[in-house]
C-alpha positions in Angstrom: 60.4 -27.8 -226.3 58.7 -24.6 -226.8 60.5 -22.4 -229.3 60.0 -18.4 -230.1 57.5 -19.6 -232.7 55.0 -22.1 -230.7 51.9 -23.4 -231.4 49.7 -20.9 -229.0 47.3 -23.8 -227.7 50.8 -25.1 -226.4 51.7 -21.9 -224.4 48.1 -22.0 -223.1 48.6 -25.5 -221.9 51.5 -24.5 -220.2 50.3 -21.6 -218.6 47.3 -23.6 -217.5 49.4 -26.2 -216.1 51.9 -23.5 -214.3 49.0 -21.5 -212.7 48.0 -25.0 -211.0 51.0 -26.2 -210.2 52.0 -22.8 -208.5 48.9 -22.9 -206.3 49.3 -26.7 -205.4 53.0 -25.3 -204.2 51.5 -22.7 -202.0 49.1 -25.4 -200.7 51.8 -27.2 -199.8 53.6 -24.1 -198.0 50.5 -23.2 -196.2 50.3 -27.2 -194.8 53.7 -26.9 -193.7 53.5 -24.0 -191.9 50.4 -25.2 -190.1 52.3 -28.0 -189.0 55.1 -26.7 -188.0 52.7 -24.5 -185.6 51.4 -28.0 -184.5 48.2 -27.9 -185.9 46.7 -30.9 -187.5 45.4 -29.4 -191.3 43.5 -33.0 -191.7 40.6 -31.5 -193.8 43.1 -29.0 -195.7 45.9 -32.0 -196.3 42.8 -34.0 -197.5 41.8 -31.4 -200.0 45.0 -30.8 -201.2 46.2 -34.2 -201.8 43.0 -34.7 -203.4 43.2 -31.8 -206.0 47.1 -32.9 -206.5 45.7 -36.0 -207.6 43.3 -34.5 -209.8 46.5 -32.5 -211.6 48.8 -35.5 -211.7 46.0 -37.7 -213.4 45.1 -35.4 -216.6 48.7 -34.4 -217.3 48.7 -37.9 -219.7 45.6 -36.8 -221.3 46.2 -33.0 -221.5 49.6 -33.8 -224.0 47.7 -36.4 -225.2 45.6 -34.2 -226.6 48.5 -31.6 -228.0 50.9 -34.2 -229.3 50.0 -34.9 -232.8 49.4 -38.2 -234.6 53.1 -39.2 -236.5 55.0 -37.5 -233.4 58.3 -39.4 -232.2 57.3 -43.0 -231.7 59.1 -43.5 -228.1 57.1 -40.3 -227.0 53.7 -42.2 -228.0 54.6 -45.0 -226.2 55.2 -43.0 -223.4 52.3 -41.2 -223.4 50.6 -44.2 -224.1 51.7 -45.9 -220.9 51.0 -42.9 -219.0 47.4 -42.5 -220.1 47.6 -46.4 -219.4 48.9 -46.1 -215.9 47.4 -42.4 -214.8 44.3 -44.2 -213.1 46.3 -45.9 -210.2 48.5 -43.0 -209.3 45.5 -42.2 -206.8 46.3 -45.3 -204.7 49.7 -43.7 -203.4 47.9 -42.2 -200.1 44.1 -43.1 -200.7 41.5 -43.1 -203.0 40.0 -40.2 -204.2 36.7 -41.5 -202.4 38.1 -41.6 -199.0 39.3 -38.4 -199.5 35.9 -36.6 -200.6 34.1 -38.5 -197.5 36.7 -37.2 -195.1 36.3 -33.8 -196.6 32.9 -33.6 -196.6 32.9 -34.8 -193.1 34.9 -32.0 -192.4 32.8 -29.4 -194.0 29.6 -31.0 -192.0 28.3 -32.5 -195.5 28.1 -36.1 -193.7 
């Protein structure tokens, strides 16, 4: 919980994490549109789901970072099995690999 008084590292985190969040939601918007006009966005939905990825995976280490040593014991643990699990929240949809290979094919890189 933020309060009036906050630690200003932690409304910069926020903010950091808002702005990205905000864009990954127009991303999705955009992809929807196109295909709802029947296109097939493969090379957009490939970077997309691959920069989503990217935000889901340093959340754990991001508060990791902000919550200080002696903070509530069941939030460590948390966080600790977060950071634990973080790694493996790629395999929903494909690996991160795949991804980059299919969107460098799509930029003519490969």
């Amino acid at each position: 919980t933020l309060s009036p008084n906050a630690d200003p590292r932690d409304l910069e985190l926020l903010g950091r994490l808002t702005a990205r969040l905000a864009t990954l939601r127009e991303m999705s918007i955009a992809l929807t549109a196109r295909l709802a006009e029947g296109d097939s966005p493969v090379l957009e939905a490939a970077l997309f789901k691959d920069l989503g990825t990217g935000f889901e995976q340093s959340i754990p280490a991001l508060l990791a970072d902000r919550i200080a040593d002696g903070a509530d014991p069941e939030l460590e643990e948390t966080l600790a099995y977060l950071l634990a699990l973080s790694p493996v929240f790629t395999l929903r949809g494909g690996t991160r690999e795949i991804l980059r290979g299919m969107i460098a094919r799509g930029l003519g890189l490969r």
